[in-house]
C-alpha positions as a printed NumPy array, in Angstrom:
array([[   7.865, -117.427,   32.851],
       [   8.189, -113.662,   34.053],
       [   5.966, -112.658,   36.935],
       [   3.928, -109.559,   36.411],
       [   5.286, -106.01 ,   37.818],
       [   2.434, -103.207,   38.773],
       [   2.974, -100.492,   36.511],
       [   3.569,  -97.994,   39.907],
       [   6.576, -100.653,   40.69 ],
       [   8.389, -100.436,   37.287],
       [  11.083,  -97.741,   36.492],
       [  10.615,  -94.86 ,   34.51 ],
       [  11.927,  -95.789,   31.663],
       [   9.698,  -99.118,   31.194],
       [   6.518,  -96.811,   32.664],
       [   7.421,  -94.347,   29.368],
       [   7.826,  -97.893,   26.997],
       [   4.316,  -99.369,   28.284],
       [   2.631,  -95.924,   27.682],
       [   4.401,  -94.904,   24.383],
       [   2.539,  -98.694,   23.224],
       [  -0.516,  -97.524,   24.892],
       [  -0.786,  -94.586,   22.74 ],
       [  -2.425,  -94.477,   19.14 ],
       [  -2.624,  -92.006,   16.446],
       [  -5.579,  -90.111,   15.071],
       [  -4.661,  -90.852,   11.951],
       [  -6.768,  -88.091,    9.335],
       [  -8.974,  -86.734,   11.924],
       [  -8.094,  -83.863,   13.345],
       [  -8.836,  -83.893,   17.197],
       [  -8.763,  -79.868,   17.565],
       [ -12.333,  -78.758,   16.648],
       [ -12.865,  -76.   ,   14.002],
       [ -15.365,  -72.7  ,   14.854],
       [ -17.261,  -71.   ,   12.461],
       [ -17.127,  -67.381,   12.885],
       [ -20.46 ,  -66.158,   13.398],
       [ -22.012,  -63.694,   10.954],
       [ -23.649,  -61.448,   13.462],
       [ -20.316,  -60.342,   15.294],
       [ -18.125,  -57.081,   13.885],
       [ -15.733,  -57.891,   12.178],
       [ -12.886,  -55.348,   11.583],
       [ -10.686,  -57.123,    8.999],
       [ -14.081,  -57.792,    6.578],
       [ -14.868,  -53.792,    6.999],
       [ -11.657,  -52.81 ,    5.892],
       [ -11.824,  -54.949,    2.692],
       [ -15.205,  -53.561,    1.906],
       [ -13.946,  -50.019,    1.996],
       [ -10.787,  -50.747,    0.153],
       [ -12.72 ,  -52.681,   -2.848],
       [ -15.132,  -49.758,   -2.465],
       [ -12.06 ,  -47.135,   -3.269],
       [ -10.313,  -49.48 ,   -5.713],
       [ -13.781,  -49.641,   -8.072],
       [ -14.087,  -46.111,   -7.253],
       [ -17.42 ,  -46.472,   -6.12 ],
       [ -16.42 ,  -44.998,   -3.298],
       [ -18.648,  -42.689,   -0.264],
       [ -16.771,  -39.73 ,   -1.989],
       [ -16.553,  -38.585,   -5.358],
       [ -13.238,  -37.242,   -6.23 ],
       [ -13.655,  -34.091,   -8.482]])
């Protein structure tokens, strides 16, 4: 029977084996949390596509005689 070695007292190498055991997946959750843009801030790139769909339908702020 082995006697039991304090984690602190063990080399390196068997510190990284007992933690790499230690560890577990998340398996399909995803730990980094999504944010949902909020709908009151500016937002340039959404401005820009309004104008451009405005120009492409030609319902555009000027009318081009």
């Amino acid at each position: 029977m082995s006697k039991y070695v304090s984690l602190d007292k063990r080399s390196k190498k068997q510190q990284k084996e007992y933690h790499s055991k230690q560890r577990r997946t998340w398996g399909e959750l995803n730990p980094v949390t999504s944010s949902v843009p909020s709908g009151k801030a500016y937002n340039r790139k959404k401005e820009k596509e309004r104008i451009s769909k405005e120009f492409r339908d030609g319902a555009g702020p000027f009318l081009l005689v």
